[in-house]
DSSP file (Angstrom, degrees, kcal/mol; ACC not computed):
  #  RESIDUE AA STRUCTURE BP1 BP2  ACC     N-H-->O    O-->H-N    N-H-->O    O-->H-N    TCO  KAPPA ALPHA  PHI   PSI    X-CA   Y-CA   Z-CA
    1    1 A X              0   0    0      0, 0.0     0, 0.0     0, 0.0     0, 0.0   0.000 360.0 360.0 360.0 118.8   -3.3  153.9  204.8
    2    2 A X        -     0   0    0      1,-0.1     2,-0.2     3,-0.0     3,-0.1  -0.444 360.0-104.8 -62.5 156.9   -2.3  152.4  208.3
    3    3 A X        -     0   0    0      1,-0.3    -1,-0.1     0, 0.0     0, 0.0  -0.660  35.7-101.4 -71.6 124.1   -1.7  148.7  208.9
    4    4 A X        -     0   0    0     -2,-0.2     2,-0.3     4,-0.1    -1,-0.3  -0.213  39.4-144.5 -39.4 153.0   -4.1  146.8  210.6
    5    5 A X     >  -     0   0    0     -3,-0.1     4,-2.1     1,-0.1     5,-0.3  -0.789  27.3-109.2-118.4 143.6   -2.7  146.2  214.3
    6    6 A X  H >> S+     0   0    0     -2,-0.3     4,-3.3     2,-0.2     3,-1.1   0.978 125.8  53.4 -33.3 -69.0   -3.3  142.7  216.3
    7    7 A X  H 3> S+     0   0    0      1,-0.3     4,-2.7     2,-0.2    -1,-0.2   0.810 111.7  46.6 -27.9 -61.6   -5.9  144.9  218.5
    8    8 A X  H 3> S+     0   0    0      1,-0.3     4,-2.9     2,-0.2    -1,-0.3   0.799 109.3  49.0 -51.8 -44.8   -7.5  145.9  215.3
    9    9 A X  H <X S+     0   0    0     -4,-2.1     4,-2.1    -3,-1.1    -1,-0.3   0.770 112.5  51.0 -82.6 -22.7   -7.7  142.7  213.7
   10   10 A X  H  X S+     0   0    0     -4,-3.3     4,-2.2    -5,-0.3     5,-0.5   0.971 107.6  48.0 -72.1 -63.4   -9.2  141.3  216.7
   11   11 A X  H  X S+     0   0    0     -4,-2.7     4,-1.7     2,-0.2    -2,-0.2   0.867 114.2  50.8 -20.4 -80.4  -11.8  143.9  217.1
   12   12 A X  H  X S+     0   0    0     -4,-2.9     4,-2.8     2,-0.2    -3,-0.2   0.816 117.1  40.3  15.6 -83.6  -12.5  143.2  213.3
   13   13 A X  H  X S+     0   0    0     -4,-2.1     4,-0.5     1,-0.2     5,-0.2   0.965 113.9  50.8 -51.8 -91.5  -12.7  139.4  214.0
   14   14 A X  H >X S+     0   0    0     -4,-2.2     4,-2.2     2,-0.2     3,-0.7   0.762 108.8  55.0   5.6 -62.3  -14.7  139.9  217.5
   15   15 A X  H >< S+     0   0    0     -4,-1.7     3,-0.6    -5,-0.5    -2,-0.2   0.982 118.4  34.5 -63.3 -64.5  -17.5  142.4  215.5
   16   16 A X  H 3< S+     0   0    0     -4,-2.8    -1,-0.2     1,-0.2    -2,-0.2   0.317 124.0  39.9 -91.9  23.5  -18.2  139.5  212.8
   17   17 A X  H << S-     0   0    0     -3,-0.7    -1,-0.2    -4,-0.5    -3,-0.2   0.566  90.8-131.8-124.0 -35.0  -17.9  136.6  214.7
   18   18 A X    <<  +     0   0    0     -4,-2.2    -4,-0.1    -3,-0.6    -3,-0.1   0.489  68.5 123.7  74.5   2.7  -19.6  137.2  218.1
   19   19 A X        -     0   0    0     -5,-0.3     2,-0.6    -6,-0.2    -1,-0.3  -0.307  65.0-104.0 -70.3 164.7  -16.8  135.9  219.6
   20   20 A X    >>  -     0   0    0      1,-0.1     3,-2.4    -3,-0.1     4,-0.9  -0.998  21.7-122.4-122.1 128.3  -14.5  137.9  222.5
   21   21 A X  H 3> S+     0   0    0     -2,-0.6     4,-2.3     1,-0.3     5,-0.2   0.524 114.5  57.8 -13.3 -50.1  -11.3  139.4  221.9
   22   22 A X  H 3> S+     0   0    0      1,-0.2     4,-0.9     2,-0.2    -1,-0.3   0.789 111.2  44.6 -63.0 -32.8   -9.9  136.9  224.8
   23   23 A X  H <> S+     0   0    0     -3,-2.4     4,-1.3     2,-0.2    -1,-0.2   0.844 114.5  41.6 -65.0 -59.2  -11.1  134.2  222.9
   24   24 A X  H  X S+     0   0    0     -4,-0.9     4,-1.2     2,-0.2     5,-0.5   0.961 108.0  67.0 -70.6 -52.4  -10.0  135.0  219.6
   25   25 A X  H  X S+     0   0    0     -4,-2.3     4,-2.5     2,-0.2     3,-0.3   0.945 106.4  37.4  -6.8 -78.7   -6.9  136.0  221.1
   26   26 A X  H  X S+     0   0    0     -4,-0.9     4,-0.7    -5,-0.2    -1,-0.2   0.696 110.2  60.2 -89.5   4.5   -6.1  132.6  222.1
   27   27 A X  H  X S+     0   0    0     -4,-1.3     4,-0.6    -3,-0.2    -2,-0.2   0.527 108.7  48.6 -96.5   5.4   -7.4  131.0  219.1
   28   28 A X  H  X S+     0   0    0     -4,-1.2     4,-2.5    -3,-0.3     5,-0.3   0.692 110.2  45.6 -68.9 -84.6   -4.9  133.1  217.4
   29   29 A X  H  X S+     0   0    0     -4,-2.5     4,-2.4    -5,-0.5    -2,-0.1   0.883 112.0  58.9 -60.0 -28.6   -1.8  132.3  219.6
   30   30 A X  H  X S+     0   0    0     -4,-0.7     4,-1.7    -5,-0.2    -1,-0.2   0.982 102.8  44.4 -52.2 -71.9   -2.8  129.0  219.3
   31   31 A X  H >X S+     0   0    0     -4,-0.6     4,-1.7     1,-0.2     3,-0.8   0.954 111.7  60.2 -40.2 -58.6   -2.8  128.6  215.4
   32   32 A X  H 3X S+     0   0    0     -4,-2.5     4,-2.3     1,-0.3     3,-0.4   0.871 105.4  41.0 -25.9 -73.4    0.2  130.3  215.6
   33   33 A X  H 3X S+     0   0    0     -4,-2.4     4,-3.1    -5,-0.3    -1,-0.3   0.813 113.9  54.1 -28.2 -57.5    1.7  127.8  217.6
   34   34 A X  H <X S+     0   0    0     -4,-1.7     4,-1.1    -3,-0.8    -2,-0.3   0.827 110.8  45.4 -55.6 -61.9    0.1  125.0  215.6
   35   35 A X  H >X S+     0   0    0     -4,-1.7     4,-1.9    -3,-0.4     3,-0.8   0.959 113.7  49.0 -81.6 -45.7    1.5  126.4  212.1
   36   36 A X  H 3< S+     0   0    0     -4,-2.3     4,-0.3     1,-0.2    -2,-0.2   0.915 119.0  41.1 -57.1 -48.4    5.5  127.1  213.5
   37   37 A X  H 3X S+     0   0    0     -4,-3.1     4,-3.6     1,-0.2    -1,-0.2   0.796 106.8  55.2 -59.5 -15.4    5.5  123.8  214.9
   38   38 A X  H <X>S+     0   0    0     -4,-1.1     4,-3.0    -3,-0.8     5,-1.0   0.942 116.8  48.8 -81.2 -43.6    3.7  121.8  211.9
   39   39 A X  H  <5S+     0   0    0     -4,-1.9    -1,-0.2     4,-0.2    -2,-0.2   0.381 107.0  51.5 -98.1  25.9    6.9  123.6  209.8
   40   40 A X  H  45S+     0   0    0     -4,-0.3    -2,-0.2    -5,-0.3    -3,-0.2   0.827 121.1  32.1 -75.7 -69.7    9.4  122.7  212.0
   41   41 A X  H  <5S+     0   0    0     -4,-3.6    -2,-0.2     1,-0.2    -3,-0.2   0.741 133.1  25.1 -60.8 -46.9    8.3  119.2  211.9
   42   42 A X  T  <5S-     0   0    0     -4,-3.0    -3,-0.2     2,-0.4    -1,-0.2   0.612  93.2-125.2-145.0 -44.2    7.0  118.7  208.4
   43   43 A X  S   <S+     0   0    0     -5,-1.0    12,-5.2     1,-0.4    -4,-0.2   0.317  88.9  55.1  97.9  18.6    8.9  121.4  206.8
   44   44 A X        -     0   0    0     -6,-0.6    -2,-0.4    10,-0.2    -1,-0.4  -0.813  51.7-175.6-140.5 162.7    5.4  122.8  205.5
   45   45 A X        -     0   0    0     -2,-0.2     8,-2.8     8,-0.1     2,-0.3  -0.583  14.6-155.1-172.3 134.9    1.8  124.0  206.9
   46   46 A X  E     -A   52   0A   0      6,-0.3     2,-0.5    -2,-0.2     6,-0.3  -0.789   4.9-162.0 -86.5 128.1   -1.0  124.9  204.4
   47   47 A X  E >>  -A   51   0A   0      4,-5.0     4,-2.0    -2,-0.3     3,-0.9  -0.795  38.5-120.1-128.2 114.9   -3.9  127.7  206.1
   48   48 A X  T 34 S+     0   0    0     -2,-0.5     4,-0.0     1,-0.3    37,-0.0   0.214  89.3  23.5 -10.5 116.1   -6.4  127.1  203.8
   49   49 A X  T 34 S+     0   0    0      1,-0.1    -1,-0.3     0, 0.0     0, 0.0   0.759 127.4  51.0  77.4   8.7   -7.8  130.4  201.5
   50   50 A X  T <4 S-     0   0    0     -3,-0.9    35,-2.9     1,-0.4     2,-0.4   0.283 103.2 -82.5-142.2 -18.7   -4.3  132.1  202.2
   51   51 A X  E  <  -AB  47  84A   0     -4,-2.0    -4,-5.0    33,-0.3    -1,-0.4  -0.961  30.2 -83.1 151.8-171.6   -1.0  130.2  201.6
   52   52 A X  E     -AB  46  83A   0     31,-3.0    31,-2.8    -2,-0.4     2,-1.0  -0.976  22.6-148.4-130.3 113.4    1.5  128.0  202.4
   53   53 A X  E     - B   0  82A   0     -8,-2.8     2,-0.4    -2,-0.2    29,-0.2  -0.619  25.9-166.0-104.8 150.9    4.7  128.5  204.7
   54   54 A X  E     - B   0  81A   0     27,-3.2    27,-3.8    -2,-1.0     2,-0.5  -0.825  20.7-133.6-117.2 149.9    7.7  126.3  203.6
   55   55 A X  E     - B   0  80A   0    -12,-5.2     2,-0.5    -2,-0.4    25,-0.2  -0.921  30.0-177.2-113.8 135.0   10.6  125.5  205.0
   56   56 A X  E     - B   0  79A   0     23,-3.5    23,-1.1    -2,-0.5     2,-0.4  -0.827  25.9-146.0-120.3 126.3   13.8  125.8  202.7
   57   57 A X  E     - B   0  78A   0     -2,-0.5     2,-0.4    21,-0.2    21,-0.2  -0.879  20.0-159.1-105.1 145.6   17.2  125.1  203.2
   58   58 A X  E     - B   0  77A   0     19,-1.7    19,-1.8    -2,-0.4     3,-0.1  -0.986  20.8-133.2-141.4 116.5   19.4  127.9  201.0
   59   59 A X        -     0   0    0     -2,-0.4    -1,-0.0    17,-0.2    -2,-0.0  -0.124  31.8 -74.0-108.4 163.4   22.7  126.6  200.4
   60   60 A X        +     0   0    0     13,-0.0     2,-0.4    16,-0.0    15,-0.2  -0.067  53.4 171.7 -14.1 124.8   26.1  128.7  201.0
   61   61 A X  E     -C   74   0B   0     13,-2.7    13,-0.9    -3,-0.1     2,-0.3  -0.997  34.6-110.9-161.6 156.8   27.0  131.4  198.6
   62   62 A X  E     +C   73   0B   0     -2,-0.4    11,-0.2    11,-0.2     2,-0.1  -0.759  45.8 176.3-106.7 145.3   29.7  134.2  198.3
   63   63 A X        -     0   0    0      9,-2.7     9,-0.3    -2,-0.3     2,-0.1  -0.338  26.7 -95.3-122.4-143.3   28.3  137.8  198.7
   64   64 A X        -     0   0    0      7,-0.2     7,-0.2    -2,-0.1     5,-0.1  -0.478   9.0-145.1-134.5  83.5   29.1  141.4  198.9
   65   65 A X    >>  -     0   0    0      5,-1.3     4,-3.1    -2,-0.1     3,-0.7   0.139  28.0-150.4 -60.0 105.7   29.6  143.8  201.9
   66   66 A X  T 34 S+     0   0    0      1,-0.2    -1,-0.1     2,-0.2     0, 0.0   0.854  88.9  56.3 -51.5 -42.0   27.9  147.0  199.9
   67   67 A X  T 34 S+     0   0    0      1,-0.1    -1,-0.2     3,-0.1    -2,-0.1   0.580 121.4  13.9  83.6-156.9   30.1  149.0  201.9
   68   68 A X  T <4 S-     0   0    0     -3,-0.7    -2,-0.2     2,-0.1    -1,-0.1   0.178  92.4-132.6-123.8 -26.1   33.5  148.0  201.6
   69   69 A X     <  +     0   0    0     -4,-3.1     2,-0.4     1,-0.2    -3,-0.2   0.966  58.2 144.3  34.8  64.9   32.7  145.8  198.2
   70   70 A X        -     0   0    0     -5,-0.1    -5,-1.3     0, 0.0     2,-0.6  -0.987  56.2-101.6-115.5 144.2   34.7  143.1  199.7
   71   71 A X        -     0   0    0     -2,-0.4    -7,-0.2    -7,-0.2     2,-0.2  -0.423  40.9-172.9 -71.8 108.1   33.8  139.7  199.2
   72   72 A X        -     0   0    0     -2,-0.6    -9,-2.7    -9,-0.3     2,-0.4  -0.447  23.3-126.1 -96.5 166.1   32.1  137.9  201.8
   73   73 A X  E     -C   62   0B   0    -11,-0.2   -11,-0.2    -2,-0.2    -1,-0.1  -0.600  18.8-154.4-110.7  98.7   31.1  134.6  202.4
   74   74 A X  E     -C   61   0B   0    -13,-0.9   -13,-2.7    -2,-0.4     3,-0.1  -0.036  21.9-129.8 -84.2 120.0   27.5  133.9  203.3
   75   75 A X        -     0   0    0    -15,-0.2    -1,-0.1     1,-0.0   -13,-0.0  -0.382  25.3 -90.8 -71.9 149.2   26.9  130.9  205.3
   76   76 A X        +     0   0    0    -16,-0.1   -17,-0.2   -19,-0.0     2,-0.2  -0.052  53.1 171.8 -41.9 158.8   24.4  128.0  204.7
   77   77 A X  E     -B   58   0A   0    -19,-1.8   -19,-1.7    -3,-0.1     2,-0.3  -0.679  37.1-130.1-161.9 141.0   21.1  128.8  206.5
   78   78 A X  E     -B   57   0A   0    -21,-0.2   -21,-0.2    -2,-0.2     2,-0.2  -0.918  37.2-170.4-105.1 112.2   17.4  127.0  206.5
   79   79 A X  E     -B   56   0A   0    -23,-1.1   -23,-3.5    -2,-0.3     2,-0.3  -0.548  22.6-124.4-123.4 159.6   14.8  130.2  205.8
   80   80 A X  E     -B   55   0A   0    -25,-0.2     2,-0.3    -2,-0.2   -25,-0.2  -0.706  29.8-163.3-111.2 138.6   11.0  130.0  206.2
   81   81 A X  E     -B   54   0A   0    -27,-3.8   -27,-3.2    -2,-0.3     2,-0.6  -0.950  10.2-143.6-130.7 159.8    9.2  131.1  202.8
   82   82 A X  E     -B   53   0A   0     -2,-0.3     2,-0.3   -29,-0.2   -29,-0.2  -0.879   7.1-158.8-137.8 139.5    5.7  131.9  202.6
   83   83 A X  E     -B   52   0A   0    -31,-2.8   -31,-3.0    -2,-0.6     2,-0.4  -0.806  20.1-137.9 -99.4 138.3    3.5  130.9  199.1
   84   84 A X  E     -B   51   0A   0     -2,-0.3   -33,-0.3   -33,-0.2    -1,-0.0  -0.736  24.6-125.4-115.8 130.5    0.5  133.1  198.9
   85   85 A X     >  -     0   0    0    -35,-2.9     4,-1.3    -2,-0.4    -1,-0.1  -0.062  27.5-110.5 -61.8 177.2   -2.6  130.2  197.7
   86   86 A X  H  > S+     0   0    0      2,-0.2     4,-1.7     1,-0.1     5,-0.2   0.967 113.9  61.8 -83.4 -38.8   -4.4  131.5  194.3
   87   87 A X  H  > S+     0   0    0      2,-0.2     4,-2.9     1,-0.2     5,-0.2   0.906 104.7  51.3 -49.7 -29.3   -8.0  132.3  196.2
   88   88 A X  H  > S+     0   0    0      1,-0.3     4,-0.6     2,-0.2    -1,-0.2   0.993 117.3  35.5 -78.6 -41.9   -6.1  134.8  198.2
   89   89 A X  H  X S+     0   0    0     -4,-1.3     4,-1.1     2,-0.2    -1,-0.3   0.645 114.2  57.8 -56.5 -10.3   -4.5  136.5  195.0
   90   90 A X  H >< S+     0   0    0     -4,-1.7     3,-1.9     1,-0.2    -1,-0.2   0.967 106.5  53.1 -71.1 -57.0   -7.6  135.9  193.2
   91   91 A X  H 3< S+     0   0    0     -4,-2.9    -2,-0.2     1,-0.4    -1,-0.2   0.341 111.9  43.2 -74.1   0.3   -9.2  138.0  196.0
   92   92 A X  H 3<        0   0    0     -4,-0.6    -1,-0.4    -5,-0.2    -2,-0.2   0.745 360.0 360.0 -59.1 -56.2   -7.1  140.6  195.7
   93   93 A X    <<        0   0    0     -3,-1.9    -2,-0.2    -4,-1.1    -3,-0.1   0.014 360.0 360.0 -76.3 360.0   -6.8  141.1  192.4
């Protein structure tokens, strides 16, 4: 089974909404916008009925070049996580 494509999901969106692709489009890029900044700033954003993305800081740690098996050391870094809400696993499941 193929993966939904943007196009697709607009189309999709567009058929049960009455809305136009241009529209939805920018209500789309929009959110977008709206969620990256909200976990820049906040270090969180909720959208409601699908999850949560968090921002995590993920401390230093020594790893392992697979390889070579020599021991590296993996630098501190602040990663984006994303928590799936329960309706959306409910609805799933």
């Amino acid at each position: 089974m193929a993966k939904m494509t943007k196009s697709q999901m607009l189309q999709s969106l567009a058929d049960s909404t009455q809305m136009s692709k241009k529209d939805l489009s920018t209500v789309l890029e929009a959110l977008t916008s709206l969620v990256y900044k909200e976990v820049k700033t906040n270090g969180e954003c909720t959208i409601p009925g699908i999850g949560k993305l968090v921002k995590k800081h993920r401390s230093a740690r020594q790893g392992r070049n697979p390889a070579t098996g020599a021991t590296i050391q993996i630098p501190a870094k602040t990663v984006v996580k994303f928590r799936v809400s329960k309706a959306a696993k409910d609805a799933i499941l």
